[in-house]
N, CA, C and O atoms as CSV, one atom per row, in Angstrom:
chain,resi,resn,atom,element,x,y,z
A,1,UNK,N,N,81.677,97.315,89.010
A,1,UNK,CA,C,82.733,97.988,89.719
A,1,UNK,C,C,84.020,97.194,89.582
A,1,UNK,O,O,83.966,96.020,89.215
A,2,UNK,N,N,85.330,97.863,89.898
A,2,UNK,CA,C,86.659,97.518,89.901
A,2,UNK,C,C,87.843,97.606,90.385
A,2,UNK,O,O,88.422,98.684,90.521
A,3,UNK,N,N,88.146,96.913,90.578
A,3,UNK,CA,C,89.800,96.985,91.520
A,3,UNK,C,C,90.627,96.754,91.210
A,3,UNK,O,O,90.876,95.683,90.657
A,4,UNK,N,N,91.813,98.084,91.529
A,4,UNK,CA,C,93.066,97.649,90.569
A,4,UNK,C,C,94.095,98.359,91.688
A,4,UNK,O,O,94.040,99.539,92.033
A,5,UNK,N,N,95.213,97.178,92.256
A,5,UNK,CA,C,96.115,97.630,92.884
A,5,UNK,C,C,97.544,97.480,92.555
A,5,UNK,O,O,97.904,96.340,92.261
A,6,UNK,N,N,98.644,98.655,92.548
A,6,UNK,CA,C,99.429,98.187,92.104
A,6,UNK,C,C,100.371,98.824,93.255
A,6,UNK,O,O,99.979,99.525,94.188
A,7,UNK,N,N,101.546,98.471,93.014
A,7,UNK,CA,C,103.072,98.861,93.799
A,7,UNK,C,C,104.067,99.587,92.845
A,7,UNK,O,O,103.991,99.380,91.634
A,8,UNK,N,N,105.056,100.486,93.394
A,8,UNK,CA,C,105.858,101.131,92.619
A,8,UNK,C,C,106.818,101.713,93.390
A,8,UNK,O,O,106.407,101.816,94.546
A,9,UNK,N,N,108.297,102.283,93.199
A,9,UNK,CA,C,108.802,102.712,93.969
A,9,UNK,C,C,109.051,104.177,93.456
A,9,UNK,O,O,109.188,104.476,92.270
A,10,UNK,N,N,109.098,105.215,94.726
A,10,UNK,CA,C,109.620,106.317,94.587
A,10,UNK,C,C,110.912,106.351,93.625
A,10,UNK,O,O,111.698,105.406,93.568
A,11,UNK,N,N,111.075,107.733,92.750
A,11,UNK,CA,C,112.191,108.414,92.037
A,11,UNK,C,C,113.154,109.034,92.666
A,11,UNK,O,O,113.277,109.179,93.883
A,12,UNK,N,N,113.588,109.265,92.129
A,12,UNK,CA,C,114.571,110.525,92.390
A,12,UNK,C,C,113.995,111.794,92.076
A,12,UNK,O,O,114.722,112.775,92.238
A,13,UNK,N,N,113.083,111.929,91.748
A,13,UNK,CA,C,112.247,112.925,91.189
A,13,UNK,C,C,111.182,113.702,92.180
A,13,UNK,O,O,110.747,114.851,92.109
A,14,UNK,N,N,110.873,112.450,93.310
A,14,UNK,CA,C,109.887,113.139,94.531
A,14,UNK,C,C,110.538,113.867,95.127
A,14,UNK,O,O,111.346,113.462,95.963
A,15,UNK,N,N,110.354,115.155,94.847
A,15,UNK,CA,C,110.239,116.059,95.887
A,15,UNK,C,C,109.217,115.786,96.940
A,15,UNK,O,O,108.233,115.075,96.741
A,16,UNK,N,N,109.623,116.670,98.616
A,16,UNK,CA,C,109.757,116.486,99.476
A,16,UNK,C,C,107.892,116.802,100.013
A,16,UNK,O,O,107.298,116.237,100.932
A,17,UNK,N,N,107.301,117.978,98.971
A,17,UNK,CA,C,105.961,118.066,99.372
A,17,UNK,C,C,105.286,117.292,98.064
A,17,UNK,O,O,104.060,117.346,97.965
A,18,UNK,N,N,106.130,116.500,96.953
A,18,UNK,CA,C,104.877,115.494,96.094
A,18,UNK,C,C,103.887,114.780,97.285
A,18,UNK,O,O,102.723,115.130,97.095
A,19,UNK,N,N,104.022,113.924,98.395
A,19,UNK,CA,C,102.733,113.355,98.738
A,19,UNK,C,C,101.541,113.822,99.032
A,19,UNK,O,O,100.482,113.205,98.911
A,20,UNK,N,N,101.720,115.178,99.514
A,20,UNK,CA,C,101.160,115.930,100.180
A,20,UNK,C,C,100.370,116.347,98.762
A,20,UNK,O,O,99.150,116.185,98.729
A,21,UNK,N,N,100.882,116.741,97.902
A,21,UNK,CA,C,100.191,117.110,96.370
A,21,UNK,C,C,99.763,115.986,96.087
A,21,UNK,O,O,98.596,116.118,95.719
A,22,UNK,N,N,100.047,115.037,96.060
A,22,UNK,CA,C,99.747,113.925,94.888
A,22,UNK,C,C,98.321,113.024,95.832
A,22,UNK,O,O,97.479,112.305,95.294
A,23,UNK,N,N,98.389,113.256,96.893
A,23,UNK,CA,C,97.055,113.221,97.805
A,23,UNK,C,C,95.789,114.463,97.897
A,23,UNK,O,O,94.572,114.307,98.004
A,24,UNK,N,N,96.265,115.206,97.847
A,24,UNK,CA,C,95.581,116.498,97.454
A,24,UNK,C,C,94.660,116.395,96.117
A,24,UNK,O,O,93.441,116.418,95.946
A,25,UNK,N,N,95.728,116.276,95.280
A,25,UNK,CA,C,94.865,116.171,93.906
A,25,UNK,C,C,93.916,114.641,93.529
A,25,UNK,O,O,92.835,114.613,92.940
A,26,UNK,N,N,94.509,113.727,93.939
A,26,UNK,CA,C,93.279,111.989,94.104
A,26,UNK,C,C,92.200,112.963,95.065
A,26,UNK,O,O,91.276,113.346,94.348
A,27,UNK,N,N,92.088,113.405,96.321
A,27,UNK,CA,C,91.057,113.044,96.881
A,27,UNK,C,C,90.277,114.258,95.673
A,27,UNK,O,O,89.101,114.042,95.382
A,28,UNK,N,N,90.824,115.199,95.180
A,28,UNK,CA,C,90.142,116.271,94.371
A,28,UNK,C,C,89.128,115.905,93.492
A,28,UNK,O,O,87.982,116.279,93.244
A,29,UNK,N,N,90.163,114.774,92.966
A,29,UNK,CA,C,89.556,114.178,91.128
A,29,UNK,C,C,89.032,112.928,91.548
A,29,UNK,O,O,88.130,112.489,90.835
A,30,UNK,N,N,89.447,112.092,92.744
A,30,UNK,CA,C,88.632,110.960,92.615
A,30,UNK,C,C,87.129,110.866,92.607
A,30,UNK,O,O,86.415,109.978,92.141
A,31,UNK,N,N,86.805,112.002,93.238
A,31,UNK,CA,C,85.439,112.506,93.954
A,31,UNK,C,C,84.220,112.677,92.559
A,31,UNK,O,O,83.122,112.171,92.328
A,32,UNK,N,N,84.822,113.349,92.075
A,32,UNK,CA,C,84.314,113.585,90.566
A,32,UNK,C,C,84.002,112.251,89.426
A,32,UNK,O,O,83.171,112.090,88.532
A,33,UNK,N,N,85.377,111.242,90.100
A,33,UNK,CA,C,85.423,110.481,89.165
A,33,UNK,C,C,84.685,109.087,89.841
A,33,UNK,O,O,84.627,108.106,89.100
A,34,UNK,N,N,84.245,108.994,90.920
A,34,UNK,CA,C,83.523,107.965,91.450
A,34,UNK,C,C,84.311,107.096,92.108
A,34,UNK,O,O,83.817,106.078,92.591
A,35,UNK,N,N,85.802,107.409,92.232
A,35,UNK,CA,C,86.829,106.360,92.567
A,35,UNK,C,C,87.157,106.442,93.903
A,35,UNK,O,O,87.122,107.508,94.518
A,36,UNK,N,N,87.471,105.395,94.391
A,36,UNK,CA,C,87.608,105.540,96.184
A,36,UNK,C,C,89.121,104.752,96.693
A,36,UNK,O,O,89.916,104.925,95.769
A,37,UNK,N,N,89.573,104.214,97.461
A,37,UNK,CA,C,90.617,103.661,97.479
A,37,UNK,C,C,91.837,104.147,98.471
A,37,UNK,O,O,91.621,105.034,99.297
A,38,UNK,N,N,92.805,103.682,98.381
A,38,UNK,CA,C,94.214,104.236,99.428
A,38,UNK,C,C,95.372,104.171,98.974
A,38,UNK,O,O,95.768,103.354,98.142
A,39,UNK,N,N,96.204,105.314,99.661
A,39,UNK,CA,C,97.397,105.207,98.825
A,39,UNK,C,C,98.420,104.919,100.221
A,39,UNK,O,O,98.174,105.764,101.081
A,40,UNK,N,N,99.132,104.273,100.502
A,40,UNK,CA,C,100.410,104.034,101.168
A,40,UNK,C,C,101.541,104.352,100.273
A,40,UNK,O,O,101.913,104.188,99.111
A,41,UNK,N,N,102.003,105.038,101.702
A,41,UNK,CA,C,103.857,105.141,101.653
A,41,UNK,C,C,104.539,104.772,102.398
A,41,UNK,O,O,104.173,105.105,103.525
A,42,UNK,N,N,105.825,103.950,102.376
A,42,UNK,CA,C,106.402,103.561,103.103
A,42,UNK,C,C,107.559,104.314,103.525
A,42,UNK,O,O,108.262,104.068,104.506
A,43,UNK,N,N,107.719,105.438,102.531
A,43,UNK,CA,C,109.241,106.096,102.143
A,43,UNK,C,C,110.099,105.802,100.735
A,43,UNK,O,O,110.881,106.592,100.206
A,44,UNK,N,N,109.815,104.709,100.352
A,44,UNK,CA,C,110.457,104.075,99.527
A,44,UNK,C,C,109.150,103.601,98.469
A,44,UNK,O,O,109.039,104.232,97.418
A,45,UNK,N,N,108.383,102.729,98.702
A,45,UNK,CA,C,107.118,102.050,97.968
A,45,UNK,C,C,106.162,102.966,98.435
A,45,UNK,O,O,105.989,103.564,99.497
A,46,UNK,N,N,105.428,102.898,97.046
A,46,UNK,CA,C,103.894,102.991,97.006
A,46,UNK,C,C,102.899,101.881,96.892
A,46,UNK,O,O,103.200,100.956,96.137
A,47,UNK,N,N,101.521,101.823,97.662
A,47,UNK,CA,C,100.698,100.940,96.924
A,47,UNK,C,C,99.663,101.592,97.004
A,47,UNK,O,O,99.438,102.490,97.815
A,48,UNK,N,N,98.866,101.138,96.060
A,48,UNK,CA,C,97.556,102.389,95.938
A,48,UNK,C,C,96.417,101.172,95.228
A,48,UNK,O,O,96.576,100.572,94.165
A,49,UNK,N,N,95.061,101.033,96.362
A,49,UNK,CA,C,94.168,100.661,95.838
A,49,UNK,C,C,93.204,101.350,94.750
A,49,UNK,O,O,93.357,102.563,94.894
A,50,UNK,N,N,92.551,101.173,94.026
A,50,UNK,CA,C,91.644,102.070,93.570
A,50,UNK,C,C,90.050,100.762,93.147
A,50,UNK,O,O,89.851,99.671,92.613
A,51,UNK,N,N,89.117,102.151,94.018
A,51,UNK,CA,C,88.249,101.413,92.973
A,51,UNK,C,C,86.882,102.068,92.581
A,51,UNK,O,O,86.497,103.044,93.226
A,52,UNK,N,N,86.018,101.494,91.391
A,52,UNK,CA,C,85.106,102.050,91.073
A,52,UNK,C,C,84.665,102.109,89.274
A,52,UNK,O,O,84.791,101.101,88.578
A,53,UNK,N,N,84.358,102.900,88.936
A,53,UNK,CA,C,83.557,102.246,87.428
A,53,UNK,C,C,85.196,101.731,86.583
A,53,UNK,O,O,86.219,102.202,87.081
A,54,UNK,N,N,85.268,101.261,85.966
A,54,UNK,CA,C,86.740,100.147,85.116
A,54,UNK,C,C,87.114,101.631,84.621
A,54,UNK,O,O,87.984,102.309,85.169
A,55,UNK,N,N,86.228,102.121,83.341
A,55,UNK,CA,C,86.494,102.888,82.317
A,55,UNK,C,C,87.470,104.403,83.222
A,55,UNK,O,O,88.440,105.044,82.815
A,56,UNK,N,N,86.672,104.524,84.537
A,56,UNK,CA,C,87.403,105.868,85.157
A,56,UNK,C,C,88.888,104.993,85.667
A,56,UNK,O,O,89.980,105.552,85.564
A,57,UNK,N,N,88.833,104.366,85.911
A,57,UNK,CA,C,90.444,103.569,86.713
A,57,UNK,C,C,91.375,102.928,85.447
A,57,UNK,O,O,92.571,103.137,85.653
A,58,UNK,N,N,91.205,102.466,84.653
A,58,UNK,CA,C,92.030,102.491,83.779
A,58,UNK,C,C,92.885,103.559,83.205
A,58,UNK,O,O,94.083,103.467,82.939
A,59,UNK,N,N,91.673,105.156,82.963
A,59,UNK,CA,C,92.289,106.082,82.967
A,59,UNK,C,C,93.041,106.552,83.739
A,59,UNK,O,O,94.106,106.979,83.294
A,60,UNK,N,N,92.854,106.615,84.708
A,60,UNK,CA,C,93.342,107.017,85.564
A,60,UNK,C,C,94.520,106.055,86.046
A,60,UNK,O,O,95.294,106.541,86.870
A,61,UNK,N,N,94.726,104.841,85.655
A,61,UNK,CA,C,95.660,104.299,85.535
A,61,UNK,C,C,96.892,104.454,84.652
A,61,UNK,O,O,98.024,104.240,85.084
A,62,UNK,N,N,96.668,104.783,83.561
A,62,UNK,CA,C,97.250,105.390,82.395
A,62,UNK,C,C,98.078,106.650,82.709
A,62,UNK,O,O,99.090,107.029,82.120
A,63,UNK,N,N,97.398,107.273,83.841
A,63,UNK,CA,C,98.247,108.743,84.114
A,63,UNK,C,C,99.011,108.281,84.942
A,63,UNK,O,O,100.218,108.511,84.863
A,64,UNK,N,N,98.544,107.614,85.806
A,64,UNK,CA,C,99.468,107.056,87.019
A,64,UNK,C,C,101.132,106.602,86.036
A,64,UNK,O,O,102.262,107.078,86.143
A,65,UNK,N,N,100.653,105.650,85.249
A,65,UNK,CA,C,102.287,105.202,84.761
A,65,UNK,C,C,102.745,106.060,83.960
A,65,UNK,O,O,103.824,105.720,83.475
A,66,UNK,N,N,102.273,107.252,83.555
A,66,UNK,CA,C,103.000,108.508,83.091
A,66,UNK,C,C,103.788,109.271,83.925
A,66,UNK,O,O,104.518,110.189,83.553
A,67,UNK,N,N,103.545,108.652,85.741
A,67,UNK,CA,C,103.992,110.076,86.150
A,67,UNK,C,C,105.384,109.988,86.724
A,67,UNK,O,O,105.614,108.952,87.348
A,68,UNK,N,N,106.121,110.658,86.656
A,68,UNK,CA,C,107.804,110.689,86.837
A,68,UNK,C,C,108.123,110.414,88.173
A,68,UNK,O,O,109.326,110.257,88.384
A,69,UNK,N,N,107.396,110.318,89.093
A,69,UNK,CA,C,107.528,110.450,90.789
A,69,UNK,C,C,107.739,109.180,90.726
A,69,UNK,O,O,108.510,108.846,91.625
A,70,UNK,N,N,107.405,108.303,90.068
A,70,UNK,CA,C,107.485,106.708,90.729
A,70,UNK,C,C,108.079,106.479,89.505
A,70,UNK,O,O,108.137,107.163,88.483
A,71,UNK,N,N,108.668,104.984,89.904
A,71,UNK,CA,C,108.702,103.900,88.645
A,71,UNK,C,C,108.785,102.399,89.306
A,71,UNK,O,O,108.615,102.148,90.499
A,72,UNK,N,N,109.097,101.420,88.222
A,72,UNK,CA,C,108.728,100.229,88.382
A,72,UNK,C,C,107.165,99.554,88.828
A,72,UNK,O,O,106.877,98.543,89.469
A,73,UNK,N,N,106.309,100.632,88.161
A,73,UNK,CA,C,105.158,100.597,88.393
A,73,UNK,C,C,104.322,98.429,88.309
A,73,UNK,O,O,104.330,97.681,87.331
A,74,UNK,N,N,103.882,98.206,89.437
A,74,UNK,CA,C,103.508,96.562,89.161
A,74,UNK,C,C,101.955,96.829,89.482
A,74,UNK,O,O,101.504,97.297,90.528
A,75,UNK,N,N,101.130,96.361,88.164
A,75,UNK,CA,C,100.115,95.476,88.804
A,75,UNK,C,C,100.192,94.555,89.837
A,75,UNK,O,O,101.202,93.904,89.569
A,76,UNK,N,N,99.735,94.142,90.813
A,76,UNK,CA,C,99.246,93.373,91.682
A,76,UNK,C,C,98.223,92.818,91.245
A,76,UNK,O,O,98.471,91.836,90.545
A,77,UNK,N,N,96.787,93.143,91.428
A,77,UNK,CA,C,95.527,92.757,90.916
A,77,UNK,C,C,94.597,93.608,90.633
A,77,UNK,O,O,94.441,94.691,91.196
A,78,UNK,N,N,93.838,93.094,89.617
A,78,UNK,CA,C,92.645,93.419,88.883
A,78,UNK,C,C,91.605,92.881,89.158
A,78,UNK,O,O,91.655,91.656,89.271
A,79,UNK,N,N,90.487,93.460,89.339
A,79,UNK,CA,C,89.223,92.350,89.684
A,79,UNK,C,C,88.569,93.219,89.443
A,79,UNK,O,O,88.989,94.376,89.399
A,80,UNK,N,N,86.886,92.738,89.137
A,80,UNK,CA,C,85.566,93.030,88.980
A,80,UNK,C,C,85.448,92.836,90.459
A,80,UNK,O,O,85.980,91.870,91.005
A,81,UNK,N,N,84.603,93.941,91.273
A,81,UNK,CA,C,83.748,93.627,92.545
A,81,UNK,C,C,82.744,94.024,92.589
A,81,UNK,O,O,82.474,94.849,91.716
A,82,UNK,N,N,81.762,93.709,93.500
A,82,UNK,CA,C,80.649,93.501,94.282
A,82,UNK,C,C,80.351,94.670,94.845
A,82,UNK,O,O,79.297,95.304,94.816
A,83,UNK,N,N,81.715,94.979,95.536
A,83,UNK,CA,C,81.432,96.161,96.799
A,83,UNK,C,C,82.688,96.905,97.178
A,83,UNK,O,O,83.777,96.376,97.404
A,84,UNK,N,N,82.525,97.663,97.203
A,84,UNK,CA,C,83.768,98.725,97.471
A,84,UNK,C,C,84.268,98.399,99.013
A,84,UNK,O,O,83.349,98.162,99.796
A,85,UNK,N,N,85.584,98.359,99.537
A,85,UNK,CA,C,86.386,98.395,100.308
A,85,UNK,C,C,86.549,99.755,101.064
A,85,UNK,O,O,86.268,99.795,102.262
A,86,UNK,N,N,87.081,101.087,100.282
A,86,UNK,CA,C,87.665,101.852,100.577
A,86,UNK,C,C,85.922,103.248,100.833
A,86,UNK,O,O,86.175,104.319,101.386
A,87,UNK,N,N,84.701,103.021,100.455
A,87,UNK,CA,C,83.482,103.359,99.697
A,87,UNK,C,C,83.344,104.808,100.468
A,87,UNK,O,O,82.644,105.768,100.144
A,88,UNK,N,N,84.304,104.652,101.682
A,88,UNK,CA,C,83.662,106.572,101.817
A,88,UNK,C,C,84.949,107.475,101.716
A,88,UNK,O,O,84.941,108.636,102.125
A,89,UNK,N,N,86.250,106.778,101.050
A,89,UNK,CA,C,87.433,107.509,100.790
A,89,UNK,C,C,87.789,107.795,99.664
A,89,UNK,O,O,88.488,107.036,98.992
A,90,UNK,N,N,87.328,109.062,99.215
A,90,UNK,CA,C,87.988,109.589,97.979
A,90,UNK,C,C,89.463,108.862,97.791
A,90,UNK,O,O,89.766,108.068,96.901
A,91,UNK,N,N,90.359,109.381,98.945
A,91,UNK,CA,C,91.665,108.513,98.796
A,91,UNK,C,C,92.155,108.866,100.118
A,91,UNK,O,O,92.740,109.933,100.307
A,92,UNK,N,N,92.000,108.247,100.793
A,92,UNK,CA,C,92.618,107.864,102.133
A,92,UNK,C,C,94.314,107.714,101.977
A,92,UNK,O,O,94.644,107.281,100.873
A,93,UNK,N,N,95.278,107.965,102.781
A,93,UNK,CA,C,96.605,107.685,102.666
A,93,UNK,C,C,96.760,107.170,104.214
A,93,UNK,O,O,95.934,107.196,105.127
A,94,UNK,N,N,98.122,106.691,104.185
A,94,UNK,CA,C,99.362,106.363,105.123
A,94,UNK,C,C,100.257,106.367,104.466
A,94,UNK,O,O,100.277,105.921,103.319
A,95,UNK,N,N,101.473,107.026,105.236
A,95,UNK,CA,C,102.377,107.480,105.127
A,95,UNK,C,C,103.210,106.832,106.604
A,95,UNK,O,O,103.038,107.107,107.791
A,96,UNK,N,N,103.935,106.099,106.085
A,96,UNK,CA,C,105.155,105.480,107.464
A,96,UNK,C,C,105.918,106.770,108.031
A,96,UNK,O,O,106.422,107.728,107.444
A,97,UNK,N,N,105.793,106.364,109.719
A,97,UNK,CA,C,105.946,107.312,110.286
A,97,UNK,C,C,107.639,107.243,110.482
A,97,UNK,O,O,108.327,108.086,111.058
A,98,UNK,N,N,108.169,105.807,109.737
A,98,UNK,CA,C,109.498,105.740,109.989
A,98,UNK,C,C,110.365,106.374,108.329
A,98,UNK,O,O,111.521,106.055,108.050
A,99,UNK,N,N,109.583,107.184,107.530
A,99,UNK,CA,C,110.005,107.500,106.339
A,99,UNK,C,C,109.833,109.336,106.443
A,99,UNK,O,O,108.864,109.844,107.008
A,100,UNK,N,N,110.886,110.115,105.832
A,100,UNK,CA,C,110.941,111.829,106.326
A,100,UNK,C,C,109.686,112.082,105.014
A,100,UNK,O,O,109.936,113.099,104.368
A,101,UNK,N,N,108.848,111.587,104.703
A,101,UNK,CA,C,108.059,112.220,103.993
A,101,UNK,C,C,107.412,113.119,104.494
A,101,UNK,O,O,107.188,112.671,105.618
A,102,UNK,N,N,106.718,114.578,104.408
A,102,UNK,CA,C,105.750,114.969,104.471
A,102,UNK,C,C,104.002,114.101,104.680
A,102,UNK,O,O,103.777,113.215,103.856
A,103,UNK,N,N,103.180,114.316,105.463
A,103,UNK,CA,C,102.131,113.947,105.636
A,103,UNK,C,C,102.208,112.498,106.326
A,103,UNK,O,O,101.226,111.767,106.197
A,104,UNK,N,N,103.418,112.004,107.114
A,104,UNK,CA,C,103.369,110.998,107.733
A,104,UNK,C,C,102.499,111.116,108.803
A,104,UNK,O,O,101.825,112.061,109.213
A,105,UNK,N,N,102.691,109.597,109.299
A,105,UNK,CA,C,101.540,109.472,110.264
A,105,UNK,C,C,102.053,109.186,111.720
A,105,UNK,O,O,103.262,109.111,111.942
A,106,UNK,N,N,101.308,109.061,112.506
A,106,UNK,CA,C,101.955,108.962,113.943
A,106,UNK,C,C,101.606,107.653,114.277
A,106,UNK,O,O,101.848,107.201,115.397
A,107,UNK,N,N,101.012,106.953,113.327
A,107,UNK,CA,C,100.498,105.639,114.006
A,107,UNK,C,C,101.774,104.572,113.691
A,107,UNK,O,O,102.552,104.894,112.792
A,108,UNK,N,N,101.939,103.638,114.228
A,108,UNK,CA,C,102.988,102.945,114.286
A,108,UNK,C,C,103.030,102.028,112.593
A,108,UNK,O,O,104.124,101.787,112.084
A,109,UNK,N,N,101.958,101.683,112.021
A,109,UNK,CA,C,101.258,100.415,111.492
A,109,UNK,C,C,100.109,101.092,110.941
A,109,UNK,O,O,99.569,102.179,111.147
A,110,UNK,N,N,99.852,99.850,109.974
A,110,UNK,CA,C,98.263,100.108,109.440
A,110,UNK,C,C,97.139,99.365,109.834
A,110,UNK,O,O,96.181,99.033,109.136
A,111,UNK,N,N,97.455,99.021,111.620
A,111,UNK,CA,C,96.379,98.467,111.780
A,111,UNK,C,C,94.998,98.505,111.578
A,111,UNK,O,O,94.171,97.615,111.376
A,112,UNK,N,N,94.903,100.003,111.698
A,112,UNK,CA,C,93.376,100.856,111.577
A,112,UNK,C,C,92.483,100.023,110.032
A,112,UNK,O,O,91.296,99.702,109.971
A,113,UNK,N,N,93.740,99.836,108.760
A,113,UNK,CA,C,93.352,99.722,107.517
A,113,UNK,C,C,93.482,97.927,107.336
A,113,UNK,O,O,93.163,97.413,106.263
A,114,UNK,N,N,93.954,97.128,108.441
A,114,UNK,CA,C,94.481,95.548,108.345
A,114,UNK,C,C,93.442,95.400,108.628
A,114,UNK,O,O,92.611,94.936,107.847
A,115,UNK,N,N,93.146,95.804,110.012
A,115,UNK,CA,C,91.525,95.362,110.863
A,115,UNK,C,C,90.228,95.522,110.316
A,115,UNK,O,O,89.268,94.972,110.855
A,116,UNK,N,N,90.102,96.220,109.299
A,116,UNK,CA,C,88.858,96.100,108.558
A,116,UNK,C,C,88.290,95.322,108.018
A,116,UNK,O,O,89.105,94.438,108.283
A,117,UNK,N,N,87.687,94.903,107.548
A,117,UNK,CA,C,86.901,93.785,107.216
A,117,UNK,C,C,87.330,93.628,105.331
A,117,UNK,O,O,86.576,94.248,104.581
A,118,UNK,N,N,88.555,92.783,104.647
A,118,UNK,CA,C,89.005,93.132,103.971
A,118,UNK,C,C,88.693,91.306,103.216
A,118,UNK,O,O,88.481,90.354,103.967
A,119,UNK,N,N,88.714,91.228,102.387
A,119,UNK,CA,C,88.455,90.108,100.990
A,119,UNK,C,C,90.000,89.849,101.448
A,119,UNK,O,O,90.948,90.634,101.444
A,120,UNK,N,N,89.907,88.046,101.971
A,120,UNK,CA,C,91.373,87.555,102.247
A,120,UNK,C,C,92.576,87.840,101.312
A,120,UNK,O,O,93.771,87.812,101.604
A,121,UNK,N,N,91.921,88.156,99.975
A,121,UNK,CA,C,93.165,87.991,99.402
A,121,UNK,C,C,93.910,89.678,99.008
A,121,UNK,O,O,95.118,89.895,98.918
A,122,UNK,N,N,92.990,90.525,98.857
A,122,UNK,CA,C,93.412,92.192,99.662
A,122,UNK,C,C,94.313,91.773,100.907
A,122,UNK,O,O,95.537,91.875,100.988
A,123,UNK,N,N,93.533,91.338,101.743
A,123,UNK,CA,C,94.352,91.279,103.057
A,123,UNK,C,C,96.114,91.240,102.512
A,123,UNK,O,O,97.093,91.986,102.489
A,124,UNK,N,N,95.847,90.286,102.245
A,124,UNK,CA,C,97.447,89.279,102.173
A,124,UNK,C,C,98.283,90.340,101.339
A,124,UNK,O,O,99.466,90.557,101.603
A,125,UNK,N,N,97.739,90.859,100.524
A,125,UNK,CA,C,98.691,92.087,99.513
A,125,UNK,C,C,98.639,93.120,100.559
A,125,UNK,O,O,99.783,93.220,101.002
A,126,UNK,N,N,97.917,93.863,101.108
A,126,UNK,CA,C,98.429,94.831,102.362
A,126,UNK,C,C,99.281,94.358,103.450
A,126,UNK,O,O,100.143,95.125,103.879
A,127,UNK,N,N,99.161,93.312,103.898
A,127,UNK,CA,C,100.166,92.781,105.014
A,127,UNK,C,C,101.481,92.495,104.511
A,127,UNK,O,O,102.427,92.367,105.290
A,128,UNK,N,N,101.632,92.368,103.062
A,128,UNK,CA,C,102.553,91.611,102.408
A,128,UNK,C,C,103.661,93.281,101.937
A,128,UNK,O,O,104.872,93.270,101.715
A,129,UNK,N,N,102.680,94.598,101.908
A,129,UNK,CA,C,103.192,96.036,102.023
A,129,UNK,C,C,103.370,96.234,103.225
A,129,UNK,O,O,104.575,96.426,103.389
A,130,UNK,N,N,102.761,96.300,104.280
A,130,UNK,CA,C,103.291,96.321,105.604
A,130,UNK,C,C,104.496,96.034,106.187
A,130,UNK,O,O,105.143,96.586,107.076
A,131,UNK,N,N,104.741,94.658,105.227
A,131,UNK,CA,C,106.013,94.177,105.842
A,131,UNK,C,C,107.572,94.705,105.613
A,131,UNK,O,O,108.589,94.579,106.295
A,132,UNK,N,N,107.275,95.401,104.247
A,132,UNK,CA,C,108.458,96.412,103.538
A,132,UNK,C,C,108.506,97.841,104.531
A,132,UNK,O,O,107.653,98.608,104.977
A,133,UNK,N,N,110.211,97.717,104.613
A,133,UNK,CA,C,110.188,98.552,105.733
A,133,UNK,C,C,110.604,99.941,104.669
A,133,UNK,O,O,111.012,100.776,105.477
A,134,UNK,N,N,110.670,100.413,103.615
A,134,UNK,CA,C,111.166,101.054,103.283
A,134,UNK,C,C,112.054,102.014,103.538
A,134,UNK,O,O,113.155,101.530,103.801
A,135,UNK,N,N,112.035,102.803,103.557
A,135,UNK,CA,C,113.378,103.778,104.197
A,135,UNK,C,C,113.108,105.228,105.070
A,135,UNK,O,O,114.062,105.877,105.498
């Protein structure tokens, strides 16, 4: 199994219901594809865990930096794992409730997703997105 998280910022190109689609269609295809993981929005940044067999997430990585909604697409990290993190979420989101996106959330924070029982060094890359206030 595999983990690959990266960061990117919104375009000029997101329209106002892309999250709402672009969550729609992961939890659709991840399901199929064995992949589990989360996507945050801040308004401004994305970060999106993914994980599960290499060969499906690479691909699926590949589309990701094709797609016009984001850019400045960054790896963060890559790893071989043990055990899935995200294991009963096709693709789970948050969406900052301080950003006019569609599909925001009412919760203040991602505590729900900090407090989990997370591999220290995951941790530190989600807290380290948390802290970007985006817009």
């Amino acid at each position: 199994m595999y983990r690959l998280i990266y960061v990117s910022t919104a375009s000029d190109a997101l329209a106002a219901d892309d999250i709402e689609n672009i969550i729609a269609t992961a939890q659709r295809n991840n399901a199929a594809r064995d992949i589990t993981g989360i996507l945050l929005f801040n308004g401004l940044n994305f970060l999106q865990v993914l994980e599960g067999p290499r060969k499906e997430i690479e691909q699926l990585f590949m589309h990701i930096n094709m797609d016009q909604r984001h850019v400045s697409v960054v790896t963060v990290l890559q790893e071989e794992m043990k055990e899935r993190i995200f294991r009963t979420w096709a693709m789970a989101h948050r969406v900052s409730p301080q950003s006019n996106a569609p599909g925001r959330t009412t919760a203040e924070d991602m505590s729900d997703i900090l407090e989990g029982e997370l591999p220290e060094h995951v941790q530190r890359v989600l807290n380290n997105f948390d802290q970007l206030k985006g817009i």
